[in-house]
ROVOSE-193905 format. One record per residue (C-alpha): x, y, z; residue in one letter; residue number from 1. Coordinates in nm, 2 decimals, always signed. Layout:
BEGIN
+--------+--------+--------+---+-----+
!      u !      v !      w ! r !   k !
+--------+--------+--------+---+-----+
!      X !      Y !      Z ! A ! NUM !
...
+--------+--------+--------+---+-----+
***
This chain:
BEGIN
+--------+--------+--------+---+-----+
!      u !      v !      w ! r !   k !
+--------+--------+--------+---+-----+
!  +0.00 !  +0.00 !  +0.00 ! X !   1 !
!  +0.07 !  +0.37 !  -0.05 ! X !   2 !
!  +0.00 !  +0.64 !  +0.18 ! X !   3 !
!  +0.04 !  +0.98 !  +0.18 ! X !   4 !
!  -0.02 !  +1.28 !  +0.47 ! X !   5 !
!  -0.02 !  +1.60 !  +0.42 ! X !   6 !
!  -0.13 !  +1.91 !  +0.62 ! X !   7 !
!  -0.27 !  +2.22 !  +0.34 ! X !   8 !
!  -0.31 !  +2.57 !  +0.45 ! X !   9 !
!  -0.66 !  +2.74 !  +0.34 ! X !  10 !
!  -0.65 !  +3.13 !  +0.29 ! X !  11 !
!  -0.77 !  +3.25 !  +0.62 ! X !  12 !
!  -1.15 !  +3.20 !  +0.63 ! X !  13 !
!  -1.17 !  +2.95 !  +0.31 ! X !  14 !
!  -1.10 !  +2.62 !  +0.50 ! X !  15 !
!  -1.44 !  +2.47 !  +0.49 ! X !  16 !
!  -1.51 !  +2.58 !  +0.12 ! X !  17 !
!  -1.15 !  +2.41 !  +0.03 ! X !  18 !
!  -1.26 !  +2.11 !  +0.27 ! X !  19 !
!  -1.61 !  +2.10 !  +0.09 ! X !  20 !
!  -1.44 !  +2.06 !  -0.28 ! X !  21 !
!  -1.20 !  +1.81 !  -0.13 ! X !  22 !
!  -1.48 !  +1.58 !  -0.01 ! X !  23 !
!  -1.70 !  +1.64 !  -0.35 ! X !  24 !
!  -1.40 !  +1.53 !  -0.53 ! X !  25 !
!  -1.29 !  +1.25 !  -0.39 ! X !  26 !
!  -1.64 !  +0.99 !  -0.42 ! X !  27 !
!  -1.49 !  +0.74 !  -0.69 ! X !  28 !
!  -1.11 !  +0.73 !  -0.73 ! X !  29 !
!  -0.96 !  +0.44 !  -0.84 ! X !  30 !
!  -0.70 !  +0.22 !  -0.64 ! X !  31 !
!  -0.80 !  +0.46 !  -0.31 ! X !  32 !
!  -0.88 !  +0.27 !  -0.02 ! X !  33 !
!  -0.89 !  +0.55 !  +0.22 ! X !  34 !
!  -0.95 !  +0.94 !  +0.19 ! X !  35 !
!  -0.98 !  +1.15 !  +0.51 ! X !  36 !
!  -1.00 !  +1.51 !  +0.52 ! X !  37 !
!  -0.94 !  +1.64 !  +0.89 ! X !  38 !
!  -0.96 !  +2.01 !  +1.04 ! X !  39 !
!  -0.68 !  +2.12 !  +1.25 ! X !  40 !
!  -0.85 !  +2.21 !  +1.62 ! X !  41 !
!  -0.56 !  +2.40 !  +1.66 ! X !  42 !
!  -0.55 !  +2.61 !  +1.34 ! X !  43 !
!  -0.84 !  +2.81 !  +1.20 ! X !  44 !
!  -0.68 !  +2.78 !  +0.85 ! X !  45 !
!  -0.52 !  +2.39 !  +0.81 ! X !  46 !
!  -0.64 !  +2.12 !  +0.67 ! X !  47 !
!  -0.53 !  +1.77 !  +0.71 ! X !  48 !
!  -0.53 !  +1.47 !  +0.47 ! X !  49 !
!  -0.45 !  +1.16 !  +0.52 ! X !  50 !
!  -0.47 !  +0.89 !  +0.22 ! X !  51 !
!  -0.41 !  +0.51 !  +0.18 ! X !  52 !
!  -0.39 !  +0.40 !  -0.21 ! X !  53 !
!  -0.31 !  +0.05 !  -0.35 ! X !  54 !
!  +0.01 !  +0.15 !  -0.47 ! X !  55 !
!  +0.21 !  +0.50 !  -0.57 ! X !  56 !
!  +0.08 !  +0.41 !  -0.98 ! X !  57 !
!  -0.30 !  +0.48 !  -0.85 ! X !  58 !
!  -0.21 !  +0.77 !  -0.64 ! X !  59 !
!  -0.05 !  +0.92 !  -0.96 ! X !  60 !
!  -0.32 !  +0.85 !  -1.25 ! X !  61 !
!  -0.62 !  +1.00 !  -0.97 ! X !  62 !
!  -0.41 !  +1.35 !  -1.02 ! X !  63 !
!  -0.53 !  +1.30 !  -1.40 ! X !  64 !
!  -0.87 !  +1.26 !  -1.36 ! X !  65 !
!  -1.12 !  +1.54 !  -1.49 ! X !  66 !
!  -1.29 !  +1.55 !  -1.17 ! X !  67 !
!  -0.97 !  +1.55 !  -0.97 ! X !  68 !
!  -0.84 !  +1.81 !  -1.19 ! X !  69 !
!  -1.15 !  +2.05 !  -1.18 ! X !  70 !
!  -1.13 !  +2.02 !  -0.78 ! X !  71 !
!  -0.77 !  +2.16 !  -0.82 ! X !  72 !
!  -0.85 !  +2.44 !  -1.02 ! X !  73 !
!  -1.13 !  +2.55 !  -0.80 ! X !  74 !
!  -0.97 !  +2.50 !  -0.47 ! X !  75 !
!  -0.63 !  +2.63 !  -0.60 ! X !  76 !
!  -0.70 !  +3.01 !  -0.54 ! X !  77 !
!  -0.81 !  +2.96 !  -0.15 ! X !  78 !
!  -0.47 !  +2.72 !  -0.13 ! X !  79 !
!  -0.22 !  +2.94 !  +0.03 ! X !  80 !
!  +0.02 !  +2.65 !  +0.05 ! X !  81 !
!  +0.12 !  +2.26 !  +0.15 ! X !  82 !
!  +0.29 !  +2.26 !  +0.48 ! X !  83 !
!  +0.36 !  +1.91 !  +0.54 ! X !  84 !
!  +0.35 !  +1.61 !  +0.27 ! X !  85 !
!  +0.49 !  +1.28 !  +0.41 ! X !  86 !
!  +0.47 !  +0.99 !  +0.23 ! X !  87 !
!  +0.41 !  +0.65 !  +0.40 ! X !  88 !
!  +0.37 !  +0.26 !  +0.33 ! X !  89 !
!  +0.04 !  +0.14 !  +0.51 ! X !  90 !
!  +0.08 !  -0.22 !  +0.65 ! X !  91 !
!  -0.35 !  -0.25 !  +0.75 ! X !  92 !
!  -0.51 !  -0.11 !  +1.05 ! X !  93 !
!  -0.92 !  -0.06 !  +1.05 ! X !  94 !
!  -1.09 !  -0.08 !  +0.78 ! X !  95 !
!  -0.78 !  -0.20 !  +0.55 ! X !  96 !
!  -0.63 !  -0.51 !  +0.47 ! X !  97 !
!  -0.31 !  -0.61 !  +0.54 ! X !  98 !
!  -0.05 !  -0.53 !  +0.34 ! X !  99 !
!  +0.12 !  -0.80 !  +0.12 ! X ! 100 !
!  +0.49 !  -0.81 !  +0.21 ! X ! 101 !
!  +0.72 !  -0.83 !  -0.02 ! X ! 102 !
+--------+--------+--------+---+-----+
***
Protein backbone atom coordinates (compact mmCIF):
# COMPACT_ATOMS: atom_id res chain seq x y z
CA UNK A 1 0.00 0.00 0.00
CA UNK A 2 0.73 3.70 -0.49
CA UNK A 3 -0.04 6.36 1.85
CA UNK A 4 0.38 9.84 1.83
CA UNK A 5 -0.24 12.77 4.66
CA UNK A 6 -0.22 16.03 4.18
CA UNK A 7 -1.32 19.15 6.21
CA UNK A 8 -2.68 22.19 3.39
CA UNK A 9 -3.05 25.67 4.48
CA UNK A 10 -6.60 27.43 3.39
CA UNK A 11 -6.51 31.25 2.91
CA UNK A 12 -7.75 32.54 6.18
CA UNK A 13 -11.49 32.00 6.25
CA UNK A 14 -11.66 29.51 3.09
CA UNK A 15 -10.97 26.15 5.04
CA UNK A 16 -14.39 24.73 4.95
CA UNK A 17 -15.10 25.85 1.20
CA UNK A 18 -11.48 24.06 0.30
CA UNK A 19 -12.60 21.12 2.72
CA UNK A 20 -16.11 20.95 0.90
CA UNK A 21 -14.42 20.58 -2.79
CA UNK A 22 -12.02 18.12 -1.34
CA UNK A 23 -14.81 15.77 -0.15
CA UNK A 24 -16.96 16.41 -3.46
CA UNK A 25 -14.03 15.28 -5.34
CA UNK A 26 -12.87 12.48 -3.87
CA UNK A 27 -16.37 9.87 -4.23
CA UNK A 28 -14.94 7.44 -6.92
CA UNK A 29 -11.12 7.34 -7.26
CA UNK A 30 -9.59 4.43 -8.36
CA UNK A 31 -7.01 2.24 -6.43
CA UNK A 32 -7.99 4.56 -3.05
CA UNK A 33 -8.78 2.71 -0.19
CA UNK A 34 -8.90 5.49 2.23
CA UNK A 35 -9.49 9.41 1.87
CA UNK A 36 -9.84 11.51 5.07
CA UNK A 37 -10.02 15.08 5.17
CA UNK A 38 -9.41 16.43 8.88
CA UNK A 39 -9.59 20.06 10.42
CA UNK A 40 -6.80 21.19 12.47
CA UNK A 41 -8.50 22.06 16.19
CA UNK A 42 -5.61 24.01 16.61
CA UNK A 43 -5.47 26.13 13.40
CA UNK A 44 -8.41 28.11 11.96
CA UNK A 45 -6.76 27.81 8.54
CA UNK A 46 -5.23 23.92 8.13
CA UNK A 47 -6.43 21.17 6.71
CA UNK A 48 -5.34 17.73 7.09
CA UNK A 49 -5.35 14.68 4.68
CA UNK A 50 -4.55 11.58 5.17
CA UNK A 51 -4.70 8.86 2.18
CA UNK A 52 -4.11 5.08 1.85
CA UNK A 53 -3.93 3.99 -2.12
CA UNK A 54 -3.07 0.51 -3.54
CA UNK A 55 0.13 1.54 -4.72
CA UNK A 56 2.07 4.97 -5.75
CA UNK A 57 0.84 4.12 -9.77
CA UNK A 58 -3.03 4.76 -8.48
CA UNK A 59 -2.14 7.67 -6.43
CA UNK A 60 -0.45 9.23 -9.56
CA UNK A 61 -3.23 8.52 -12.53
CA UNK A 62 -6.20 10.01 -9.71
CA UNK A 63 -4.14 13.46 -10.23
CA UNK A 64 -5.26 12.97 -13.99
CA UNK A 65 -8.75 12.59 -13.61
CA UNK A 66 -11.16 15.38 -14.88
CA UNK A 67 -12.91 15.48 -11.75
CA UNK A 68 -9.71 15.49 -9.69
CA UNK A 69 -8.43 18.13 -11.95
CA UNK A 70 -11.50 20.52 -11.78
CA UNK A 71 -11.31 20.21 -7.77
CA UNK A 72 -7.66 21.60 -8.23
CA UNK A 73 -8.53 24.42 -10.21
CA UNK A 74 -11.34 25.46 -7.98
CA UNK A 75 -9.74 24.99 -4.73
CA UNK A 76 -6.34 26.34 -6.05
CA UNK A 77 -7.04 30.11 -5.38
CA UNK A 78 -8.11 29.55 -1.54
CA UNK A 79 -4.72 27.19 -1.27
CA UNK A 80 -2.21 29.39 0.31
CA UNK A 81 0.21 26.45 0.50
CA UNK A 82 1.24 22.64 1.54
CA UNK A 83 2.90 22.59 4.77
CA UNK A 84 3.61 19.12 5.42
CA UNK A 85 3.46 16.09 2.75
CA UNK A 86 4.89 12.77 4.11
CA UNK A 87 4.71 9.90 2.33
CA UNK A 88 4.08 6.47 3.99
CA UNK A 89 3.74 2.63 3.33
CA UNK A 90 0.38 1.36 5.08
CA UNK A 91 0.78 -2.21 6.50
CA UNK A 92 -3.52 -2.51 7.55
CA UNK A 93 -5.07 -1.06 10.49
CA UNK A 94 -9.24 -0.58 10.54
CA UNK A 95 -10.90 -0.85 7.76
CA UNK A 96 -7.79 -2.02 5.50
CA UNK A 97 -6.31 -5.13 4.65
CA UNK A 98 -3.06 -6.08 5.44
CA UNK A 99 -0.53 -5.26 3.37
CA UNK A 100 1.18 -8.00 1.22
CA UNK A 101 4.85 -8.05 2.08
CA UNK A 102 7.22 -8.34 -0.18
Amino acid sequence: MYGLIGKMRATRGQRDAVMDILRASTGALPGCLSYVIARDPADADAIWVTEVWTDAASHKASLQLPEVQAAIAEARQMIAGMEFRIETHPVGGFGLSPAKTD
